[in-house]
C-alpha positions as CSV (number, residue, x, y, z in Angstrom):
1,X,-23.7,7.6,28.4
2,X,-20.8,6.5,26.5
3,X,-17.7,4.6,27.7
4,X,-14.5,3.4,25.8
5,X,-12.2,0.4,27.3
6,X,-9.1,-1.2,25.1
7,X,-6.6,-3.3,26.5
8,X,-3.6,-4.6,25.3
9,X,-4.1,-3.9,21.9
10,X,-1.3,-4.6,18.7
11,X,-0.8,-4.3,15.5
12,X,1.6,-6.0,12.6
13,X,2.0,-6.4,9.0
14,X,4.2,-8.9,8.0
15,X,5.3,-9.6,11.4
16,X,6.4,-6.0,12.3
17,X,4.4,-3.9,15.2
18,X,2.9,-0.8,15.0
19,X,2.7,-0.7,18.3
20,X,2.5,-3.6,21.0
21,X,-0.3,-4.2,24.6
22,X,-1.9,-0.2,23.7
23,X,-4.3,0.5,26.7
24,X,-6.6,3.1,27.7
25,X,-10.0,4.3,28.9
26,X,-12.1,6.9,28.1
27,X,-15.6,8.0,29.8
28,X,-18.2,10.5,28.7
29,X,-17.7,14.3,28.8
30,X,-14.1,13.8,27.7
31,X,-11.9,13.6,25.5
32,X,-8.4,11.7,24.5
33,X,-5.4,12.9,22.7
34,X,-3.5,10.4,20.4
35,X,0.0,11.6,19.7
36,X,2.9,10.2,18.5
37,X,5.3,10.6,16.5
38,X,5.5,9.6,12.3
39,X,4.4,5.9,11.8
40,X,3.6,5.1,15.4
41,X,0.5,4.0,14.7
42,X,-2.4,6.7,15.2
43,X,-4.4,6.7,12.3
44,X,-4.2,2.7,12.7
45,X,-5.3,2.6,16.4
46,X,-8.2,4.8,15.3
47,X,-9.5,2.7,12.7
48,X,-9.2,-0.5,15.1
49,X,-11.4,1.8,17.7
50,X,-13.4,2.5,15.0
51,X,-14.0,-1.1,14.0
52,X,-12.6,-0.8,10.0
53,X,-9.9,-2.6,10.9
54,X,-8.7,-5.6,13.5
55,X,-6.3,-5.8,15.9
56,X,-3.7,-8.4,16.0
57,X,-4.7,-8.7,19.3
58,X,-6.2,-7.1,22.5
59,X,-9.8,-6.2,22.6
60,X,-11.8,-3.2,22.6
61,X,-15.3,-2.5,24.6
62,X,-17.4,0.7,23.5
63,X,-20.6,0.9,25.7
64,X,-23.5,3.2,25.3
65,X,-26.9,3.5,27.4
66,X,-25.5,0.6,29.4
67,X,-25.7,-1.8,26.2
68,X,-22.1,-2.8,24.9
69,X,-21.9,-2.6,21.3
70,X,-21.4,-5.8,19.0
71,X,-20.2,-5.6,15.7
72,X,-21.5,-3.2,12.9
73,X,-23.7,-1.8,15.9
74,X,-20.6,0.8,16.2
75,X,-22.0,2.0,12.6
76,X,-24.7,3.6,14.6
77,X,-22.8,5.4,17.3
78,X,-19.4,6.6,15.7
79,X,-18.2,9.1,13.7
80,X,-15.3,9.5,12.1
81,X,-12.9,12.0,10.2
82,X,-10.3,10.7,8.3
83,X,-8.5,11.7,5.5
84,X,-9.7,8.4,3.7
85,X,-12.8,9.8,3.2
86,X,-14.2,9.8,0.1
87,X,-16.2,12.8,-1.2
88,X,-17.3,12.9,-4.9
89,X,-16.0,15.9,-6.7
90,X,-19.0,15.9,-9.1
91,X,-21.7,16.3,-6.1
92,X,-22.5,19.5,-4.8
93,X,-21.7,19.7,-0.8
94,X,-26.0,19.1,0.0
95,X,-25.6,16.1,-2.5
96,X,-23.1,15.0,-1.1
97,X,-24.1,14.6,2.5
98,X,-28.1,13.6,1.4
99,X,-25.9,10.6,-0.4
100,X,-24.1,9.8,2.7
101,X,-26.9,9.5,4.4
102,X,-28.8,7.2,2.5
103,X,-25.5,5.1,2.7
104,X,-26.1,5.2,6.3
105,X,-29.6,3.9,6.0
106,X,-30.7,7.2,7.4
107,X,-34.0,9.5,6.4
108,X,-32.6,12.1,4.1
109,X,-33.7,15.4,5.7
110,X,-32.6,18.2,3.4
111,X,-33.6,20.1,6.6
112,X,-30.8,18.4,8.8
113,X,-27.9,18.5,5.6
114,X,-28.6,22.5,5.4
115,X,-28.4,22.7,9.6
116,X,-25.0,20.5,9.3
117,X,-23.7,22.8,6.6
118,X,-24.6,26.1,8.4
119,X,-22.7,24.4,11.5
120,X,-19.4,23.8,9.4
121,X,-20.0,27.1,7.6
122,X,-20.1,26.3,4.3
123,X,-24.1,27.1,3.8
124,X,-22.9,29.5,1.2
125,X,-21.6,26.9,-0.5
126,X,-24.0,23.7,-0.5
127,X,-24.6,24.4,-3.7
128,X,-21.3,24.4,-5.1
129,X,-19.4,21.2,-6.9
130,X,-17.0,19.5,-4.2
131,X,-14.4,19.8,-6.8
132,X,-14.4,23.3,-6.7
133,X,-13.4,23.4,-2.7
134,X,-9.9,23.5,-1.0
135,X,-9.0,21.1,1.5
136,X,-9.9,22.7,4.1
137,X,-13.6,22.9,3.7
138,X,-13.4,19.9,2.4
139,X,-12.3,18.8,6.1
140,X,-15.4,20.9,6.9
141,X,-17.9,18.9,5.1
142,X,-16.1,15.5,6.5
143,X,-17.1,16.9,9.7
144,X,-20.6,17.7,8.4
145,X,-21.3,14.0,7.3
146,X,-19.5,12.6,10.4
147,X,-22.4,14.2,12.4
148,X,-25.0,12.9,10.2
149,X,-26.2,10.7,12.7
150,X,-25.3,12.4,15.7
151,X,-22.8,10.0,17.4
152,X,-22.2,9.3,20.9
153,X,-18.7,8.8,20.1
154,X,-16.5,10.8,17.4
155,X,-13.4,9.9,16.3
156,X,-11.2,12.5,14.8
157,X,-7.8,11.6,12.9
158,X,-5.6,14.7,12.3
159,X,-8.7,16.9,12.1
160,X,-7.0,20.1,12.0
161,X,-5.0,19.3,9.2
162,X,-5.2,22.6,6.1
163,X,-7.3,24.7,8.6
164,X,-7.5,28.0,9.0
165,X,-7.9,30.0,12.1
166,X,-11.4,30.5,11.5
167,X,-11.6,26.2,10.9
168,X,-9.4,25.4,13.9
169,X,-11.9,27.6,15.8
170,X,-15.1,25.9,14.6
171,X,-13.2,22.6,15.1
172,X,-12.9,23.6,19.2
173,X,-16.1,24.1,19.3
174,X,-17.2,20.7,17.7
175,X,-14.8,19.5,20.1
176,X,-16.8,21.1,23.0
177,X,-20.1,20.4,22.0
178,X,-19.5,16.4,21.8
179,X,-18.3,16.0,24.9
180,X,-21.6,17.2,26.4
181,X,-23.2,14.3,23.9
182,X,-20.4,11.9,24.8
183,X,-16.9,11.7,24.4
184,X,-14.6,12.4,21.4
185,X,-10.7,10.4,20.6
186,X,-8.5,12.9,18.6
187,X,-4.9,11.3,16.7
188,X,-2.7,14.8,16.6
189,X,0.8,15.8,16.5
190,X,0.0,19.6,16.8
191,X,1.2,19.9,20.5
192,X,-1.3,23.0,20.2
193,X,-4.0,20.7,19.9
194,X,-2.5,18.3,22.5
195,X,-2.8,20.6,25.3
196,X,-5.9,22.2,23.9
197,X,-8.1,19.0,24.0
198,X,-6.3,16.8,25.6
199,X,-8.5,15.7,28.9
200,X,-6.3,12.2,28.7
201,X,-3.4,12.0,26.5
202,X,-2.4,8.8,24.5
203,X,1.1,8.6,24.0
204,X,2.3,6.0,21.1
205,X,6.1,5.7,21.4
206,X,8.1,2.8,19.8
207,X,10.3,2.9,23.0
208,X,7.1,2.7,25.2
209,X,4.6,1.7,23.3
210,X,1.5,3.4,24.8
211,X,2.0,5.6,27.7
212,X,-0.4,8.0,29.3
């Protein structure tokens, strides 16, 4: 069981807000839609939610199994897609993820990378440089290593971002199968993907702040 919980949560830099007293819920099986338009803050909540960055203020509760998670212990739960993520042109896709892995402190099961791969579709390719890929199946393989661990929680930012159909398809179903794990919290401003996904919908609006 995973459950979600932020309340009145802000942001600044340099004494301007990204967005001011952001609340929310979110309980297993479903899944929230961040939207919002340019500089409102998404990508920013997410990585708050995420625990890479902190809040100004506000707080934010993530509880699985009935134990509420402290600290780094998010590490263990989350996953996360974000166009910050590195991935090392010179490795091949397999390297790639059997690297990430052992930066997770996880066993590195060639086994588990080739599953992960043929999931994404890009089996035909885990062999290939990184460097050689286009950016959308190099969203693919961001997906791959976000799954590593199999999170109760994943957190997507812009994930359909330089997808094709046949990616936006295997991207709905990713969607799908998490919420029978746990829950998944999407940032978009596709209102495709809004009304596709979006159990809850997250409004970020300088006017209003964050509406649902």
């Amino acid at each position: 069981m995973v459950f979600v919980e932020f309340k009145d949560l802000t942001k600044s830099y340099n004494g301007q807000p990204i967005f001011k007293k952001v609340r929310g819920t979110l309980e297993e099986g479903n899944c929230m839609v961040i939207t919002g338009p340019n500089g409102s803050g998404k990508t920013t909540l997410l990585k708050i939610l995420a625990g890479l960055i902190r809040p100004s203020s506000g707080e934010v509760r993530i509880k699985v199994n009935d134990h509420w998670l402290k600290g780094e212990e998010r590490n263990d739960y989350l996953g996360f897609v974000s166009p910050d993520i590195f991935l090392y042109d010179e490795l091949t896709a397999s390297e790639n993820l059997c690297f990430f892995a052992k930066v997770r402190g996880l066993p590195v099961y060639e086994e588990k990378c080739r599953q992960l791969l043929e999931k994404v579709q890009l089996k035909r390719w885990s062999n290939s440089l990184t460097g050689t890929f286009s950016t959308g199946m190099k969203q693919r393989l961001k997906f791959a290593f976000a799954l590593l661990h199999d999170p109760y929680l994943l957190l997507l930012d812009e994930p359909g971002s330089n997808l094709d159909d046949e990616g936006r398809g295997l991207l709905g179903e990713m969607v799908n199968q998490q919420k029978k794990r746990g829950a998944v919290i999407l940032s978009t401003n596709d209102s495709s993907e809004v009304a596709l996904y979006g159990d809850q919908v997250l409004r970020l609006d300088p006017e209003g702040w964050g509406s649902s």
